[in-house]
N, C-alpha and C positions, 0 to 999 in steps of 0.2 A: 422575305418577299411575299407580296400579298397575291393573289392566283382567284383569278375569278371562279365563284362558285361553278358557271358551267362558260364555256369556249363560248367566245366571240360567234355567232351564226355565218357559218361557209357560206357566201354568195351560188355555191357550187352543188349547195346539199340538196335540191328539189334535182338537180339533174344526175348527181348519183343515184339518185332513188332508182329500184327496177320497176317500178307501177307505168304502164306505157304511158298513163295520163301525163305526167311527169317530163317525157320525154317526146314532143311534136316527133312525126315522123319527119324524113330529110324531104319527102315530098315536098310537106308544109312550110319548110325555113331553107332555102336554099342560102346556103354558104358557102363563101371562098374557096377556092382548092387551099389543102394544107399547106402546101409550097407558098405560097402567097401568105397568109395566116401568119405563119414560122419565120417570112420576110419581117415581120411588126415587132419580134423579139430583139427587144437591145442585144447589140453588139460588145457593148461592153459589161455585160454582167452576165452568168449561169445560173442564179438560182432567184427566184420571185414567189414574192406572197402571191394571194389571189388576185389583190385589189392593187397592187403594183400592174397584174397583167390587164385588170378590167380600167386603170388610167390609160393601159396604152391602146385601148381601144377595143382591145377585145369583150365580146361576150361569155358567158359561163359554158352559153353552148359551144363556139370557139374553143375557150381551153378544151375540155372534153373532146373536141373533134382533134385539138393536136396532139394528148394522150395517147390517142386511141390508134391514131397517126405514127406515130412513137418519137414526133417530135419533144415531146416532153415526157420527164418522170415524175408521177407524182410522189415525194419521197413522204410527204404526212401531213394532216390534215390540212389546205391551206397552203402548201408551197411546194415548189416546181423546181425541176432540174431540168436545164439544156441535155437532150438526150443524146446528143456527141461529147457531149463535157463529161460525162457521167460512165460513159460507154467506155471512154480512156482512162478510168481508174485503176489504181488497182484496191486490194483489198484493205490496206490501208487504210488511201484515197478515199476508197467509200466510207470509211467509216468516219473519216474527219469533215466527208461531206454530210452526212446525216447529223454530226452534232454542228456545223456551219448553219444546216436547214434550221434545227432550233432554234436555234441564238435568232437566226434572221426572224423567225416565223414568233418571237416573244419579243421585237424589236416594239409591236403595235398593241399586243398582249397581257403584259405583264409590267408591275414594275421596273426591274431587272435586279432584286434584290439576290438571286439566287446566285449563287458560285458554284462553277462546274467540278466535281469531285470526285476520290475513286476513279476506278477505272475509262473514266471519263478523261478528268484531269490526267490521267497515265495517259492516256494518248495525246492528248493537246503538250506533254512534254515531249514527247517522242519517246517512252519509253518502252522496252519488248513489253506484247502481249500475246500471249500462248496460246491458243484456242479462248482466247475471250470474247462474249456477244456483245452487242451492239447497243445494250441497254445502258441508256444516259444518266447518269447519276448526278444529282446536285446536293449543293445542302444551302440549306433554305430559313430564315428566321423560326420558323414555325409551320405546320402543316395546314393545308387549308380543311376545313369542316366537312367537303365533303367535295369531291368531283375537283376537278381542277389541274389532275395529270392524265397523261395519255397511256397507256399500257405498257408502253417500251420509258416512262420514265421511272426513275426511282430516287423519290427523296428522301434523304437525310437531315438531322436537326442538332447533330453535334456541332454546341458550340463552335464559332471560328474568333480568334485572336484577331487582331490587324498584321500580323505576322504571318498569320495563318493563310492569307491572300495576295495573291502577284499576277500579274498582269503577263497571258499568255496570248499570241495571237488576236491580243486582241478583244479576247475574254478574260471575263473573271474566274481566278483559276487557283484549288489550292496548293499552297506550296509545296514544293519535291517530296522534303520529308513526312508533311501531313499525307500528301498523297501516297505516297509508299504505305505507308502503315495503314491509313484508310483502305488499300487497296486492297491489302493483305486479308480484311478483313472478311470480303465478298468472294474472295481466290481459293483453289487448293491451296498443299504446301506447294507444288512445284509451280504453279502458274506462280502465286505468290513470290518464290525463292526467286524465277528467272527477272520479276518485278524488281526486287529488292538490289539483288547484283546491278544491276543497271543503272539504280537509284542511286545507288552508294557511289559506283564508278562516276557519275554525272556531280558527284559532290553534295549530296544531299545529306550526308553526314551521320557516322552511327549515334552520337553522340543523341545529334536532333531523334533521331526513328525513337533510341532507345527513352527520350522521354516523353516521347509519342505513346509507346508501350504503357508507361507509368500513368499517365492520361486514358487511358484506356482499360484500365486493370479491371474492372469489371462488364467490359462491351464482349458481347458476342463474338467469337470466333478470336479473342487474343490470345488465347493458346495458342492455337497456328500463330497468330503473327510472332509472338514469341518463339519458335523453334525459327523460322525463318530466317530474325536476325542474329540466332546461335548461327547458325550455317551459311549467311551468307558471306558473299568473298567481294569486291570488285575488283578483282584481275580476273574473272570469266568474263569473258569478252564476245559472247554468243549466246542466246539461247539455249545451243546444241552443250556447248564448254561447261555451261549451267549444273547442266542435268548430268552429263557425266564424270563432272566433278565429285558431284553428290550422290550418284552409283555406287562409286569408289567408296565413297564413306562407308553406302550401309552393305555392301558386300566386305566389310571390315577387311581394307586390303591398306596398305600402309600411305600416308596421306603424302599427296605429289605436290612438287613444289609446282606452284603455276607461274605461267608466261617466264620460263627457266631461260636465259639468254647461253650460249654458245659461241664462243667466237671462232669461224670455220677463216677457208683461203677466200670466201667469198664476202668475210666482214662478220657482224654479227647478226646470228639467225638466233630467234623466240622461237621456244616450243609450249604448245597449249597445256599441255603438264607433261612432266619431266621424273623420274628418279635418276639423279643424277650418279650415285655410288653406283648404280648399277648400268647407266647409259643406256635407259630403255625410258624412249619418249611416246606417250598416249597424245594424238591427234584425232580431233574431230572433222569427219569430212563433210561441212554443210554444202548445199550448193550457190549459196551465195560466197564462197569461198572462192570456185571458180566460175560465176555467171555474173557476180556484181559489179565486179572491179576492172576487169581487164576485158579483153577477147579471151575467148576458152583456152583455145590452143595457146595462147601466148601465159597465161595464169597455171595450166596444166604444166607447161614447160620451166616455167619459173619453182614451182613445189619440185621439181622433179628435181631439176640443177641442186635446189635448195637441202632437199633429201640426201644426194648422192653425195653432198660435201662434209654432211652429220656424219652420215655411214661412214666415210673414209676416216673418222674419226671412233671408230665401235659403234657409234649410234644404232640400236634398234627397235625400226616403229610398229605400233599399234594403232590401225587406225579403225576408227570407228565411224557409221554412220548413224543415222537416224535410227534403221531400227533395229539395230542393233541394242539401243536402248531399254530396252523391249525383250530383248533374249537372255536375261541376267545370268543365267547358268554357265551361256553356253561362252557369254563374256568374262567372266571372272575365270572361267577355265582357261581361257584367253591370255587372260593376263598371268596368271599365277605359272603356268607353262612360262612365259618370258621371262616372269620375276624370279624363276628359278627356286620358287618356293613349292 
């Protein structure tokens, strides 16, 4: 992708400036109420370059007055978000919005040679990410000589296959298993691991990551990715299930069989790890557990029935939360108390 040595000139940037010469006082330019202004915004889109808003009429001064207004966000150099579009996200959301604003805002830009990658790509798949930031990863033919990215971008120039590229949302995006393993490689282990589970479960295949690894034997950080796909499992089927899997490992306590089935009076119930000789099942209690899916009360009531049909069978639980994750001591005390060890 070829990347101009420095950014296309913002129509915007003499009225960013803080210099008052810059900026007529409102005395001197009398403008629309923002109500009126924010009427001029298509109905069918949320997010606009500059020079999309300054076709529909408006002025530089304009945008700036609907910012300010908080009819718009400016998400990065050059392009706008609908400030009620924006205001409904969630964290997600925003973050699929910020690389949407890219893509849009290099539509006039750039080539479009670039492919979105890493953690980047991990989100345009939908896959968990752990406390990860916001910064846009691509990879790129070649880097440009000098200026060319924004702060919050970061590129990469690992070679890409034509295998290596599929078509996500709409973007150019790399594939599951490059992205996994590229992932791996900007992550801890555990943002890394909750990555890789995910990946594997979604069909990205050890096979593929593992000759991702071999492709990579000399990049930065494949140590970690190497231990990651020693460890990782996809029957964890949470973030939370992740990491407590992998507790278990390194408090050396004996390895649980995952998503262990049960057949109770009520059909058959999955428990998130199980020892089964022993009928002591470890559950993780996230709250998208009972806030995602159901009504509370009614998802609360359904674990409870679901509980109480295990128990009638000797079943007993250990359940863990968040931060519990967090108290290693006082959890493995926990468990080894139940495991009768």
């Amino acid at each position: 992708m070829e990347y101009p040595v420095a950014e296309p000139e913002d129509p915007l940037a003499a009225v960013w400036a803080d210099s008052a010469e810059s900026v007529p006082s409102r005395a001197a330019v009398q403008e629309p109420p923002a109500a009126a202004l924010a009427a001029r915004l298509p109905d069918a889109a949320n997010l606009w370059r500059t020079e999309e808003l300054l076709d529909r009429g408006l002025s530089a001064r304009q945008i700036l007055q609907l910012t300010r207004a908080g009819a718009l966000v400016r998400l990065r150099r050059g392009c706008y978000v609908r400030r009620s579009f924006w205001a409904a996200l969630d964290a997600d959301g925003a973050s699929r919005c910020r690389i949407e604003a890219y893509a849009h805002r290099c539509l006039t830009s750039s080539t479009g040679a670039y492919v979105f990658s890493h953690t980047t790509a991990a989100r345009l798949h939908g896959l968990f990410l752990w406390q990860v930031d916001d910064t846009i990863h691509l990879t790129v033919p070649f880097l440009p000589s000098s200026g060319g990215h924004a702060r919050d971008v970061k590129a990469h120039t690992r070679a890409l296959a034509p295998a290596d590229v599929v078509h996500v949302a709409g973007h150019r995006v790399t594939s599951l298993a490059r992205t996994a393993a590229d992932s791996c490689l900007v992550l801890n282990y555990s943002q890394g691991l909750i990555l890789m589970d995910h990946a594997l479960r979604l069909g990205a295949g050890r096979e593929a990551v593992e000759l991702e690894c071999a492709r990579l034997r000399r990049a930065p950080g494949v140590a970690a990715l190497k231990k990651v796909v020693a460890h990782a499992d996809p029957l964890s089927e949470s973030p939370g299930e992740t990491l407590l899997r992998d507790l278990v490992r390194r408090l050396r306590l004996p390895a649980p069989q995952l998503q262990f089935e049960v057949r109770t009076r009520l059909g058959i119930r999955r428990l998130d790890c199980a020892w089964p000789e022993r009928r002591v099942a470890l559950e993780f209690d996230g709250r998208g557990k009972y806030f995602n899916y159901a009504p509370t009360a009614e998802a609360i009531f359904a674990e409870r029935r679901r509980e109480k049909a295990l128990m009638e069978l000797g079943w007993k639980f250990i359940r863990v939360e968040w931060r519990d994750l967090f108290r290693e001591q006082e959890l493995k005390t926990r468990l080894l108390r139940v495991l009768g060890r």
